[in-house]
C-alpha positions in Angstrom: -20.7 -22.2 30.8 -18.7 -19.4 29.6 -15.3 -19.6 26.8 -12.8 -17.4 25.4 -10.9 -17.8 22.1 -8.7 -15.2 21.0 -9.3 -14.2 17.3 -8.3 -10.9 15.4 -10.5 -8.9 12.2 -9.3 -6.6 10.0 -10.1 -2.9 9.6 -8.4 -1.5 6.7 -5.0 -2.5 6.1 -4.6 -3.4 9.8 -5.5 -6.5 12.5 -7.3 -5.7 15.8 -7.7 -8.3 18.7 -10.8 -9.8 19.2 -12.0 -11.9 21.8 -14.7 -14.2 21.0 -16.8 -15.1 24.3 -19.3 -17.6 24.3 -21.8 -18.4 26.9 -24.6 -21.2 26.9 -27.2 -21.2 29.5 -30.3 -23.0 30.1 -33.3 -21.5 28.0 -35.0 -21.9 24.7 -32.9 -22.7 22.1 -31.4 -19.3 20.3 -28.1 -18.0 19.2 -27.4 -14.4 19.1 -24.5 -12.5 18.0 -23.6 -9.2 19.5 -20.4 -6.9 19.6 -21.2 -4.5 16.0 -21.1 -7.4 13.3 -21.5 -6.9 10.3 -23.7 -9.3 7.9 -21.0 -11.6 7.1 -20.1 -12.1 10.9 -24.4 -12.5 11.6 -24.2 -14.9 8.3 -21.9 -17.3 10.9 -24.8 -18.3 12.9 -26.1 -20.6 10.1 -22.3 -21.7 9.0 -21.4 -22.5 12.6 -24.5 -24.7 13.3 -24.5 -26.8 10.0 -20.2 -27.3 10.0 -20.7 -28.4 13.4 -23.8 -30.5 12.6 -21.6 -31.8 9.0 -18.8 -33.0 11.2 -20.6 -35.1 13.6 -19.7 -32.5 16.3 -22.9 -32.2 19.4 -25.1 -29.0 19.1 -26.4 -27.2 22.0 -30.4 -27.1 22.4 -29.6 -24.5 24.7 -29.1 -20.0 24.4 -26.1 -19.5 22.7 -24.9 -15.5 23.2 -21.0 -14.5 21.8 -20.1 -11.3 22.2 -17.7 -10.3 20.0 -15.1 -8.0 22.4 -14.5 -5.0 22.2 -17.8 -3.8 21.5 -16.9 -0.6 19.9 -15.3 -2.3 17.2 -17.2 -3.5 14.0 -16.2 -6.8 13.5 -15.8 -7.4 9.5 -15.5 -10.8 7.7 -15.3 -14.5 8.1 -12.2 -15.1 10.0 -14.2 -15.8 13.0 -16.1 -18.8 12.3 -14.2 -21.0 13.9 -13.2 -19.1 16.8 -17.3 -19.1 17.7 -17.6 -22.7 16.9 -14.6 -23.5 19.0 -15.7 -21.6 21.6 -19.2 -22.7 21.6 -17.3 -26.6 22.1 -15.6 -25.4 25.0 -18.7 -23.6 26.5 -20.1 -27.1 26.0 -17.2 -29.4 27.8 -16.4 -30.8 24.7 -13.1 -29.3 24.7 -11.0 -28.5 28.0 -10.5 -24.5 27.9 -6.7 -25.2 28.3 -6.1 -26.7 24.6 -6.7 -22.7 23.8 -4.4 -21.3 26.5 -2.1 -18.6 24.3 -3.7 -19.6 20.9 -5.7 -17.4 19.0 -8.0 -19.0 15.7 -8.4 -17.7 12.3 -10.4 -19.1 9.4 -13.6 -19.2 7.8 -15.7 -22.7 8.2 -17.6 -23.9 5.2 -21.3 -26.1 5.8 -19.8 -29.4 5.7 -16.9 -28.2 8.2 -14.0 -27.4 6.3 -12.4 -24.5 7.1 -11.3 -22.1 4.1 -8.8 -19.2 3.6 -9.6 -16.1 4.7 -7.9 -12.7 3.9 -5.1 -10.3 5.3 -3.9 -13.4 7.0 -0.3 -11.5 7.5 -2.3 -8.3 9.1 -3.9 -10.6 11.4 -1.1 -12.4 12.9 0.9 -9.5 12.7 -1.3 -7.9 15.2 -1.9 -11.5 17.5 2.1 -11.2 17.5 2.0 -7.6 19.0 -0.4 -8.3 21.5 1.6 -11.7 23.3 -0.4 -14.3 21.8 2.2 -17.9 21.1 0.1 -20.2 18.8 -2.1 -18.8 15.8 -4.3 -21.8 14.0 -5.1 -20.6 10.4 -6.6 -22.7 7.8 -3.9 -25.0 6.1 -4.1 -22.9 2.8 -2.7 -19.6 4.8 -0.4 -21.5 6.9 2.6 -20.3 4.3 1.1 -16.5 4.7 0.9 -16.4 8.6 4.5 -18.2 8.7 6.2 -15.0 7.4 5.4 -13.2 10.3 8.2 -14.0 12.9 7.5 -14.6 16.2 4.5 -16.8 16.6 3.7 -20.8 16.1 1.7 -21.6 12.9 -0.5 -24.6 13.4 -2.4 -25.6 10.2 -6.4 -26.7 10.6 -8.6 -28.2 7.6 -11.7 -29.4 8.8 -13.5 -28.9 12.0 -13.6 -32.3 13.1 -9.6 -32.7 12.4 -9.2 -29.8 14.6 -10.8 -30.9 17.5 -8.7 -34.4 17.6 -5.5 -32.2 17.1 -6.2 -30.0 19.9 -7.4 -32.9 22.5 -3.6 -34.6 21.1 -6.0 -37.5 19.1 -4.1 -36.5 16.1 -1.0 -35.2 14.7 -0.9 -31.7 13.2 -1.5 -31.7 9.9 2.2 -30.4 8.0 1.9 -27.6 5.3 4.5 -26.5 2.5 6.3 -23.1 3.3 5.9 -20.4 -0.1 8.4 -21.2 -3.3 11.1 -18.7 -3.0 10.3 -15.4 -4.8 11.6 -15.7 -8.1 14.8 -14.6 -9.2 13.3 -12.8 -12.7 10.7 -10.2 -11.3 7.8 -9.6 -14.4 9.4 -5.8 -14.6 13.2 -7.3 -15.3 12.3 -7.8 -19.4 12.6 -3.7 -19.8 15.8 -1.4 -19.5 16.4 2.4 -19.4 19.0 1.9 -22.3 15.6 1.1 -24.4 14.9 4.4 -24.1 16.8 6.6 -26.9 17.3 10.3 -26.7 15.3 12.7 -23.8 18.6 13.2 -21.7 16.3 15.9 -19.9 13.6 13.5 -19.4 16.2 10.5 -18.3 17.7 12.6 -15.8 14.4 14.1 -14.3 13.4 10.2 -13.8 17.3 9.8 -12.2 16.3 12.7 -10.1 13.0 11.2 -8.9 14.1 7.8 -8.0 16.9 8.8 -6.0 14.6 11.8 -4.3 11.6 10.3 -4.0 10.2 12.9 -5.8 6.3 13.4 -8.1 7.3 13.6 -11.5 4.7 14.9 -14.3 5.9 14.6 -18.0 4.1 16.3 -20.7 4.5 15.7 -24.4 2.5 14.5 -27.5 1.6 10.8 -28.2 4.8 8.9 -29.0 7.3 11.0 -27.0 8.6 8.6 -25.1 6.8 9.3 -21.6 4.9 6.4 -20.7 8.3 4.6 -21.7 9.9 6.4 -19.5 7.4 6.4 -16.4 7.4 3.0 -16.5 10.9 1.7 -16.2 11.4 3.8 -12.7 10.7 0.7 -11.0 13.8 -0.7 -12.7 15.9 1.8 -11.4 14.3 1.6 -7.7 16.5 0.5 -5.0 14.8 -3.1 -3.3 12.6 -2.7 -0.3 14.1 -2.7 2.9 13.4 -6.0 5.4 10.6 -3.9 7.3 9.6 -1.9 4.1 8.8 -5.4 2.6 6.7 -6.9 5.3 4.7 -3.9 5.5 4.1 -3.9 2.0 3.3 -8.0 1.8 0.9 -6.9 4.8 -0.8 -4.2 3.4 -1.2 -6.2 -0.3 -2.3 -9.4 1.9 -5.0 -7.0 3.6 -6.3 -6.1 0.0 -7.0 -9.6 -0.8 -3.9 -10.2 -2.9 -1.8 -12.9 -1.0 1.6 -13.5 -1.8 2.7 -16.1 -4.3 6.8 -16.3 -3.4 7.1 -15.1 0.2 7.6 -11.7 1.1 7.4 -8.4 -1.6 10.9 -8.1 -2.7 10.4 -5.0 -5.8 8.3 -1.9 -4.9 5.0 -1.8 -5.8 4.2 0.2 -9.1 0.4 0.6 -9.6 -1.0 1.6 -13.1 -4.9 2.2 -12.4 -7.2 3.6 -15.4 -8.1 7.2 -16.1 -11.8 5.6 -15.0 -10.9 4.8 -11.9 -13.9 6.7 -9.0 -12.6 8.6 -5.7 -12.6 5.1 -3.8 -10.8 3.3 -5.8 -7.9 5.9 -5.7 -7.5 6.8 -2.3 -10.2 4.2 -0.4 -13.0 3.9 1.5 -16.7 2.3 1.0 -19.7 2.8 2.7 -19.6 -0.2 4.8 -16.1 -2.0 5.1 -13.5 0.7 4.3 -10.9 -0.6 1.9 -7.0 0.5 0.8 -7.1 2.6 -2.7 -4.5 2.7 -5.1 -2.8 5.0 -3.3 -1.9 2.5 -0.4 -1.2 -0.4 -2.7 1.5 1.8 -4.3 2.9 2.7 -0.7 6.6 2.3 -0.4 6.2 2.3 -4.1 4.7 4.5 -7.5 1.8 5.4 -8.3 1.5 6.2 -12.0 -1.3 7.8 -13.7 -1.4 7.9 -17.5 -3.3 10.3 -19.4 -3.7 12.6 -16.4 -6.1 15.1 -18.1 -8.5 12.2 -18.5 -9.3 11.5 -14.7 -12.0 12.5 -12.9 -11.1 16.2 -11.5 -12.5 15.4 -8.0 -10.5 12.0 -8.1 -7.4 14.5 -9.1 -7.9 16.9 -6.1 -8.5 14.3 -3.6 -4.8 13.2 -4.0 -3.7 16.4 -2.3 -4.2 15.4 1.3 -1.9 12.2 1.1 0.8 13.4 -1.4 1.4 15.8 1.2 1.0 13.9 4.5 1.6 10.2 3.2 -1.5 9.0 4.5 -5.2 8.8 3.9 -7.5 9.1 6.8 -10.9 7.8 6.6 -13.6 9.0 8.8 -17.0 6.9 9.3 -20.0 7.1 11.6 -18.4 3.9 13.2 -14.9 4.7 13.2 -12.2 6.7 11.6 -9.2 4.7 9.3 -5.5 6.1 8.8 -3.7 3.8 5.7 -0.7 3.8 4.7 -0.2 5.9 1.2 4.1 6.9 1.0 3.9 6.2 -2.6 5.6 8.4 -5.3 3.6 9.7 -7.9 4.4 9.9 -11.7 1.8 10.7 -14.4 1.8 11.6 -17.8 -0.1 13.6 -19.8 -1.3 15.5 -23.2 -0.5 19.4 -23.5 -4.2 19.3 -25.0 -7.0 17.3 -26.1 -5.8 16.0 -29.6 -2.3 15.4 -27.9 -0.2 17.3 -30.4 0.6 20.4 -29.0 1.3 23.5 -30.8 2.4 24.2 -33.5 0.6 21.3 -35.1 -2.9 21.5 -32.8 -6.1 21.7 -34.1 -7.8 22.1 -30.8 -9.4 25.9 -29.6 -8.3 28.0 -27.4 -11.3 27.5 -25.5 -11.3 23.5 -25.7 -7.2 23.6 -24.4 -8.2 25.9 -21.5 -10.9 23.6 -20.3 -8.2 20.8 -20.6 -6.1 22.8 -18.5 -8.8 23.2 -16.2 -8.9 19.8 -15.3 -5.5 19.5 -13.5 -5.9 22.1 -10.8 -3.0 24.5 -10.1 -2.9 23.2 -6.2 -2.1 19.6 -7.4 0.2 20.8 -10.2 2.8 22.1 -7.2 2.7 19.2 -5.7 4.8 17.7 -8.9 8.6 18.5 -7.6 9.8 17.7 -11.2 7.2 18.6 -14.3 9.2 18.4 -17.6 7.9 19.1 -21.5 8.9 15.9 -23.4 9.1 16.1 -27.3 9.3 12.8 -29.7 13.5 12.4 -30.1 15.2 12.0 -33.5 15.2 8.4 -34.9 19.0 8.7 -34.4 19.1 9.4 -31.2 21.3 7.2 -29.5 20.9 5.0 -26.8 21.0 5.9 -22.9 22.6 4.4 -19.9 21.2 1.2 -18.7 18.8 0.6 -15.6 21.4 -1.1 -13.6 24.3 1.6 -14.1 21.3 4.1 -13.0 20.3 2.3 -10.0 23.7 2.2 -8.8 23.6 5.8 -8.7 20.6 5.9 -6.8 21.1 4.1 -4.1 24.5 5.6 -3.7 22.1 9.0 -3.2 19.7 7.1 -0.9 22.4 6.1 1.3 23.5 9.3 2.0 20.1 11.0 2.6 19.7 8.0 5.2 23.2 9.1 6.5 22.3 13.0 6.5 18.6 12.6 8.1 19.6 9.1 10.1 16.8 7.3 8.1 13.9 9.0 8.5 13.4 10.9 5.2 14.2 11.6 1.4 14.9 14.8 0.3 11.9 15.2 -1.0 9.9 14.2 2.4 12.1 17.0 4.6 9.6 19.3 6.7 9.3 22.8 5.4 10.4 23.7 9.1 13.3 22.0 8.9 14.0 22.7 5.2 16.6 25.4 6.1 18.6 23.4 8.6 18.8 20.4 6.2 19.2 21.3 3.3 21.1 24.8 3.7 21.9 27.3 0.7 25.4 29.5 0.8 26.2 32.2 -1.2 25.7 31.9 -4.8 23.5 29.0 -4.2 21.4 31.0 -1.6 21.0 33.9 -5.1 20.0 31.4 -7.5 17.1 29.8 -5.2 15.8 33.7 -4.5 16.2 34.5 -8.1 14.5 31.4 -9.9 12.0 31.7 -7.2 11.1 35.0 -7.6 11.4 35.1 -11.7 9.2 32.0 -12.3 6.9 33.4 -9.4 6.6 30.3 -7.3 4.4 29.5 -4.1 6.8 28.7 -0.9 5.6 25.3 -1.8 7.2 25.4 -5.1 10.4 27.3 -4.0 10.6 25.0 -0.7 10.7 22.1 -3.8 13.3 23.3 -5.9 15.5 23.3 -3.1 15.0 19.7 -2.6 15.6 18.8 -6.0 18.2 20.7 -6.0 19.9 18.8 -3.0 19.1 15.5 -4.7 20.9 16.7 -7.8 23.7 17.0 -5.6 23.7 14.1 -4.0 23.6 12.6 -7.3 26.7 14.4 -8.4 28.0 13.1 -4.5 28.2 16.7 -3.8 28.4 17.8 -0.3 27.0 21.3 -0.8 24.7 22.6 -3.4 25.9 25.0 -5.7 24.2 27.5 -7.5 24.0 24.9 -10.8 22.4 22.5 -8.8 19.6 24.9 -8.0 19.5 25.8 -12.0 18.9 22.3 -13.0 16.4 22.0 -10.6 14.3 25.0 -11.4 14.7 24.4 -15.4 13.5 20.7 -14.6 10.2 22.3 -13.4 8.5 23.9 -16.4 5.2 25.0 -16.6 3.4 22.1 -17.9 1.0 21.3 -19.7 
C-alpha cells in the first residue's frame, strides 16, 4: 500500500516542502531510502524501526521504499523521522490516510519513541504555511516556536505511541505553554551614548550611520573610544519592524538558535572574532550549507573589531554582499541565496602597535604591509571612515541614546516616505542616485569639487552624496545644501 505525509527540510535559512511517500509491497524484508538524503536522513532507517519497535507499534516484514519528493532536492536533517514512521503506519492500515488530510509532520524520533526538537522549526512552518498546508504536528518542545507563525494549527506530539492514539481521537492532544513574553530589559539596555565623553565627530558619524544605514570604519589608537562607540549603535537603532522581526526570529531559528521570549524584538548585532574562517563570515560548508555571520546580522550590524587582524580573503569576500545584500552559494547540488542586509561597522589600528604617529615605533615597511591587509576595494565600500583620537579627560558628556534614537527614526521615517519603503539612503541604486537624491546649485559644486579634490571612485562620490542626504534628513532638511555635502566628504577620511 502506498502513503503520503507532508513534511518540510531546511536548506539554508529557508523551508522547502517535502513529501514523504511510503510504499510496502510483498518481498524480502528491506527498507530503502531514496530522494538525495543525506546521512542523517539514511541514519532514520534504524531510528524509525527501533521507536516503532520501543513503542509497541507492528513492524512490516515486508519492502519498505520512501521516496523523499522532490527528488532534486537534498533532503538534510532529522525532521523527518516521524513523517516516515507515520507514513509507513498508514502504508500498513494502522492508521486511516484521512487522520493526515492537510497535516504536515515535523520532529525527530529518538529509539525508545520519543520524538525530540528539531531545528528552524519557524523556517519550516513558515514554508508549510505558504504552500496551503492547515495542521503542522511538531514535537511538544517546538510547539511555542511553530505557534509564532500565524496562520496554521499547532498540534504538539511527544512520543510515538501518544501520537498515534491522538490522531485515531483515543486521546486528547497533549496542551503546551506558549514563549514568556520577551523581556522588557533587553541585555544591550545597561549602556548609553551619554557614556561616551568627547568625539563629537565620532558621535555624529555613528548618528549619521544609524539613521542611513550606512558602513562605518573608525580608526584610532587603543583607548580612543571606538569600540565604545561601535557598540552602542544598537542602542540608538530604531526596533524591527513586524515583518523585519519574523524574518529575523526565522532566519536565527534556522541557525539553531531558537527563540527564548517570542519573536526578535532589537536588531541583531554580531561581534565575531578576528579568527573567524571564510564560512563562518559569509556561510557555506561542504555538505549542508549554513548562514555566516553575515546573515545572522541581517536587518542588523555586523561589527568587526580589530579589522587589520582578519584574514584578508575573509576581508575581500565581504564585497559581494555589502553591495548586493545577499550571499549566494553555489554547490554541485544546488545553489543558496541568504539573506545578509546587515550594516557593517569595524574598528581598527592605524598600524601594528596601535599608536599611530607621532608616537609609533612600527617601520615603514611593517605599516604598509598592515595597510595591505584591508584592500582599497573594501575600504569604499565604508560610506563613513573617520580618524578617532583618545578625548581629553574633561571632555564632557554627550547626548544620551534615547534623545539620539529619536532623531533617527524621525530620519527613517522620511526616507520610507521619500522612497515609499523600499530603501535607506544609503541602499539607493546608483541609477537612480540622481533622481533621488538630487544636488542644486551650490550643492551640485561642492559634490564635483570634494569629488574631484579627494580623487574619489564613482563609488565613493555616488556615497558622499548619500551621506550627505542623510545628514539632511537629520537636520529635517528638505534639500541638501552645499554644508551637507561638506560634512559628508570631511566624515570620510582616508583611514587608516
Amino acid at each position: 500500500m502506498l502513503a503520503s505525509v507532508a513534511s518540510a527540510t531546511l536548506l539554508g535559512v529557508d523551508g522547502h516542502v517535502v513529501t514523504v511517500e511510503v510504499h510496502v509491497s510483498p518481498g524480502l524484508p528491506a527498507f530503502t531510502i531514496v530522494g538525495l538524503p543525506d546521512t542523517i536522513v539514511r541514519e532514520s532507517r534504524e531510528r524509525v524501526r527501533a521507536a516503532l519497535l520501543s513503542s509497541k507499534l507492528p513492524w512490516p516484514h515486508h519492502r519498505i521504499t520512501v521516496n523523499l519528493a522532490p527528488g532534486a532536492i537534498r533532503k538534510h536533517g532529522a525532521a523527518l523521522d516521524v513523517a516516515v514512521a507515520l507514513g509507513i503506519l498508514v502504508a500498513s492500515d494502522e492508521l486511516p490516510p484521512e487522520c493526515l488530510a492537510g497535516s504536515a509532520v515535523l520532529g525527530e524520533l529518538g529509539l525508545d519513541g520519543s520524538i525530540r526538537a528539531i531545528p528552524g522549526t519557524i523556517a519550516l512552518v513558515h514554508t508549510l504555511v505558504r504552500n496551503g498546508l492547515e495542521t503542522v504536528i511538531v514535537p511538544e518542545a517546538n510547539a511555542a516556536e511553530a505557534a509564532l507563525v500565524t496562520g496554521i494549527h499547532v498540534r504538539a506530539a511527544r512520543h510515538l505511541s501518544e501520537l498515534r492514539d491522538n490522531l485515531l481521537g483515543e486521546a486528547p492532544w497533549p496542551d503546551w505553554s506558549p514563549l514568556p513574553p520577551t523581556p522588557a530589559v533587553e541585555p544591550e539596555d545597561d549602556v548609553d551614548l551619554a557614556e561616551v565623553r568627547g568625539l563629537p565627530w565620532a558621535r555624529r558619524a555613528l548618528e549619521a550611520a544609524a539613521a542611513g544605514g550606512h558602513h562605518l570604519l573608525l580608526s584610532g589608537p587603543p583607548g580612543a573610544g571606538k569600540t565604545m562607540l561601535a557598540r552602542r549603535l544598537p542602542t540608538i537603532l530604531p526596533p524591527l519592524e513586524s515583518d523585519e522581526a519574523l524574518e529575523v526570529t526565522r532566519i536565527h531559528s534556522a541557525a539553531g538558535h531558537a527563540p527564548v521570549g517570542g519573536l526578535a524584538r532589537s536588531r541583531p548585532f554580531r561581534a565575531p572574532h578576528h579568527t573567524a574562517s571564510i564560512p563562518a563570515l559569509v556561510g557555506g560548508g561542504s555538505q549542508r550549507p549554513h548562514p555566516g555571520e553575515v546573515t545572522l546580522a541581517h536587518r542588523g550590524t555586523l561589527f568587526l573589531d580589530e579589522l587589520g587582524e582578519f584574514l584578508p580573503g575573509a576581508l575581500d569576500a565581504l564585497r559581494q554582499p555589502l553591495e548586493e545584500r545577499v550571499v549566494r552559494i553555489s554547490r554541485q547540488l544546488m545553489t543558496l541565496s541568504l539573506p545578509a542586509d546587515f550594516q557593517l561597522v569595524a574598528c581598527t589600528n592605524p598600524c601594528p602597535c596601535g599608536l599611530g604617529p607621532p608616537w609609533c615605533a612600527c617601520s615603514e615597511v611593517q605599516r604598509a604591509r598592515y595597510r595591505r591587509r584591508l584592500s582599497a576595494p573594501l575600504l569604499d565600500r565604508f560610506d563613513l571612515r573617520l580618524g578617532v583620537r583618545p578625548p581629553e579627560a574633561a571632555a564632557l558628556a554627550g547626548e544620551a541614546s534615547s534623545v539620539v534614537r529619536d532623531r533617527v527614526e524621525a530620519a527613517r521615517a522620511r526616507q520610507r516616505s521619500r522612497y515609499r519603503g523600499r530603501w535607506l539612503n544609503a541602499h539607493v541604486p546608483a541609477g537612480a542616485l540622481t533622481a533621488c537624491i538630487p544636488l542644486g546649485g551650490d550643492a551640485l559644486d561642492a559634490w564635483h569639487c570634494e569629488s574631484e579634490t579627494r580623487g574619489l571612485t564613482g563609488r565613493g562620490a555616488a556615497r558622499i552624496r548619500r551621506v550627505a542626504r542623510t545628514l539632511a534628513d537629520l537636520d529635517d532638511a528638505d534639500s541638501v545644501s552645499a554644508a551637507h555635502v561638506s560634512l559628508a566628504a570631511m566624515l570620510r577620511e582616508d583611514v587608516p
